[in-house]
C-alpha positions in Angstrom: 30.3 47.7 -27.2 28.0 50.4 -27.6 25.3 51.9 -24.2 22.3 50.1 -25.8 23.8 46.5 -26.3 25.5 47.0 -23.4 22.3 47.8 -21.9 20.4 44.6 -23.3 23.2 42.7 -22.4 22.3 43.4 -18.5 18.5 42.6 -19.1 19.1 39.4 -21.0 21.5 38.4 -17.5 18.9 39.4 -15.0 16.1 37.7 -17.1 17.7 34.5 -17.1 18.4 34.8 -13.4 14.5 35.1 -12.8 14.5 32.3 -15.3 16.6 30.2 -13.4 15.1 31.1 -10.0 11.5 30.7 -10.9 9.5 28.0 -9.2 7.3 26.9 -12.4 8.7 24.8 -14.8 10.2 26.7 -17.9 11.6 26.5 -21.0 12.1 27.9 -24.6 11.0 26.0 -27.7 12.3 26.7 -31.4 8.5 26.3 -33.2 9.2 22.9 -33.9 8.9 22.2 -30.2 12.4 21.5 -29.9 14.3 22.5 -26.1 16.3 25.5 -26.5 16.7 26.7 -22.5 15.0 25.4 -19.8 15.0 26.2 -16.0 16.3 23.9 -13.3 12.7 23.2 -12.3 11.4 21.9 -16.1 14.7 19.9 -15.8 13.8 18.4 -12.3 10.3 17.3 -13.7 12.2 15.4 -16.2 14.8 13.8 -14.2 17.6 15.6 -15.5 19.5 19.0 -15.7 18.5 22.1 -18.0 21.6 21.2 -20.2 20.1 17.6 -20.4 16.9 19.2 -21.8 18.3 21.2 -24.6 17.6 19.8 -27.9 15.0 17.3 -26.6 11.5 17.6 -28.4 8.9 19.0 -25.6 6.1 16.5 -26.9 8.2 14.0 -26.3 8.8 14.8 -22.7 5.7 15.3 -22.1 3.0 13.4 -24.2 -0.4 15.0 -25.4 -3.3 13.1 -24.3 -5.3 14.9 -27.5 -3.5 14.2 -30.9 -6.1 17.2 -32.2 -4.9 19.8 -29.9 -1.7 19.6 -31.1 -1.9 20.0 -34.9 -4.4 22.8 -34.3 -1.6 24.9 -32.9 0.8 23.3 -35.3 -1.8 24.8 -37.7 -2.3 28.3 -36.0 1.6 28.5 -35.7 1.9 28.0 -39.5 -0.1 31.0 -39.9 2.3 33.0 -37.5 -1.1 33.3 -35.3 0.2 34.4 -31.5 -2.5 33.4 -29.6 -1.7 31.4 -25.8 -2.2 27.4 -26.5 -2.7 24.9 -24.2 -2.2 21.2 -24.2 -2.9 18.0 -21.9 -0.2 16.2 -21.8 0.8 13.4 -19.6 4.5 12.4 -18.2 6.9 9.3 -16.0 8.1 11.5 -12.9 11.4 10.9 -12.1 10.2 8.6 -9.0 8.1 6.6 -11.6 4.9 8.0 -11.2 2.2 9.6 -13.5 1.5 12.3 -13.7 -1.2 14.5 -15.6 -1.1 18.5 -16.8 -1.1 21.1 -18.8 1.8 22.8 -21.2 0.9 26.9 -22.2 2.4 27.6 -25.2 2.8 31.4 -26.1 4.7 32.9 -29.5 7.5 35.5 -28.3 9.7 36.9 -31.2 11.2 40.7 -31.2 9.4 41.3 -33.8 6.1 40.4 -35.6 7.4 39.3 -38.5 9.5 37.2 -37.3 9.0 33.2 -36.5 8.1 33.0 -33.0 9.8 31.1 -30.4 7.5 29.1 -27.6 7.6 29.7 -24.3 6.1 26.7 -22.2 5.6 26.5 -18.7 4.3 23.2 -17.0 1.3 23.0 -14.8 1.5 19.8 -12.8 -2.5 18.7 -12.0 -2.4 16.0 -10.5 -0.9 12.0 -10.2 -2.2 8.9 -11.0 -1.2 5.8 -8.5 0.2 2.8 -10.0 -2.4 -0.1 -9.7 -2.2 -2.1 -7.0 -0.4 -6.0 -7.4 -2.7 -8.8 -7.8 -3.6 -10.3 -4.7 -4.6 -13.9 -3.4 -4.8 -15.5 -0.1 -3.2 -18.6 0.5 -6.5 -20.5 0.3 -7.5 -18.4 -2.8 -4.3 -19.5 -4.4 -5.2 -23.3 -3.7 -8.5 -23.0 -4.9 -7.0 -22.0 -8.0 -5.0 -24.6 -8.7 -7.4 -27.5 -8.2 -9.7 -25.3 -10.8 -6.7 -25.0 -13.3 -6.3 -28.6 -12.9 -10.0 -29.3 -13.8 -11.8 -30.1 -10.3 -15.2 -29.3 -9.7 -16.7 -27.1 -6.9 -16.9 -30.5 -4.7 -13.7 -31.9 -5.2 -11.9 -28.4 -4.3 -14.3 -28.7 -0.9 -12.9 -31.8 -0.4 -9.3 -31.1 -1.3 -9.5 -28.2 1.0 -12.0 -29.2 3.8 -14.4 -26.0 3.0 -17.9 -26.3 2.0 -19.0 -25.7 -1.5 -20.6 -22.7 -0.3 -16.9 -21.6 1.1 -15.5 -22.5 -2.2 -18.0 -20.4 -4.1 -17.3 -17.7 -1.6 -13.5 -17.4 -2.2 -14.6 -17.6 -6.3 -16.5 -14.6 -5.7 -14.5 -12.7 -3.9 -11.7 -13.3 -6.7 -14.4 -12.3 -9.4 -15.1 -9.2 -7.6 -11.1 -8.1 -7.4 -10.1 -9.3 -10.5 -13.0 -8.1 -12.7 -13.2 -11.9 -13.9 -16.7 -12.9 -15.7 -15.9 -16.6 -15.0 -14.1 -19.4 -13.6 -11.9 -19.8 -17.0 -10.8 -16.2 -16.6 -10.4 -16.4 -13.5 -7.5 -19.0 -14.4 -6.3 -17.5 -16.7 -5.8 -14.1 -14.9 -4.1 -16.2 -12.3 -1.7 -17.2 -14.6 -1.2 -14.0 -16.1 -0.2 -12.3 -12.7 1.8 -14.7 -11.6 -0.2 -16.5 -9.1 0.0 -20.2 -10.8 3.2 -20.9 -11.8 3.3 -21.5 -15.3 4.6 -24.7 -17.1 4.2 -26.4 -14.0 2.2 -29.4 -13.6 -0.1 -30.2 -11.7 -1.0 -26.4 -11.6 0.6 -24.6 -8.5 1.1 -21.3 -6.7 3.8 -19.1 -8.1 5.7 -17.2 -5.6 5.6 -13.7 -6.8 2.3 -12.8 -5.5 1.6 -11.2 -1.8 -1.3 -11.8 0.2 -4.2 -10.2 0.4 -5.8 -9.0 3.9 
């Protein structure tokens, strides 16, 4: 082996080690978007190791919240244009949450006239929470049932030994939480989430729901 590639051999080794020791996630596309290396950190986002990565499509991995963005570069990369691109894109964490960001795209080849490989890093921006379970009190849940078995306002007052103005107020409250326009969606939504039991009558609680402060 001759001084020079002997030479590049050492740079390529100590680039990779930087690779492998930086903090951001990493990795190296083909122009297709397909994984070609990655650092340990890209492979931790993914919940996996940089081996795991390799040969995985990146859009895939990470999904663009803007279909446009991504044929615009698809476009510009056609052309051999070597301008930085950027894309939103949106991911499952390995703990299960969301999470939101950005993927920077730019063209690196030896040589111009050459087709560019991508070098993306990850920006994490930020994490969604995963909505809250559907809550009911105890009472709430009873109120419900009488209504999904057709009572009125009274006969729920009665069942329940509340006024109709306390059975109105549980209603409301329920409307508020649930986003429910009336007392038929408001049933429905009960069932939907689990807190009436379905194919069960007369309607009951089910017993998957937790109770609300």
């Amino acid at each position: 082996m001759d001084a020079g590639r002997s030479e590049a051999v050492v740079w390529r080794n100590r680039a990779l080690l930087v690779f492998d020791r930086v903090s951001v996630p990493v990795a190296v596309c083909d122009v297709y978007g397909q994984v070609v290396l990655a650092n340990p950190a890209m492979a931790t986002e993914c919940g996996t190791t940089p081996g795991g990565l390799r040969g995985r499509q990146v859009l895939e991995l990470f999904r663009p919240q803007e279909a446009t963005q991504v044929e615009r570069i698809a476009e510009a990369l056609r052309l051999r244009h070597r301008s930085r691109y950027q894309v939103s894109v949106c991911w499952r964490a390995p703990g299960g949450a969301e999470r939101y960001g950005e993927l920077t795209a730019d063209p690196v080849s030896d040589r111009v006239e050459e087709t560019p490989a991508l070098l993306v890093m990850l920006r994490v921006l930020g994490e969604r929470r995963a909505p809250e379970p559907e809550r009911a009190t105890a009472v709430e849940r009873q109120v419900l049932a009488l209504l999904a078995g057709g009572a009125t306002t009274a006969r729920v007052a009665r069942e329940l030994g509340l006024s109709r103005d306390g059975v109105t107020y549980h209603l409301r409250r329920l409307s508020a939480r649930w986003g429910a326009a009336n007392r038929t969606e408001l049933v429905a939504r009960a069932y939907a989430v689990g807190v009436l039991a379905p194919g069960v009558w007369p309607p009951a609680a089910g017993t998957a729901e937790s109770e609300a402060p």
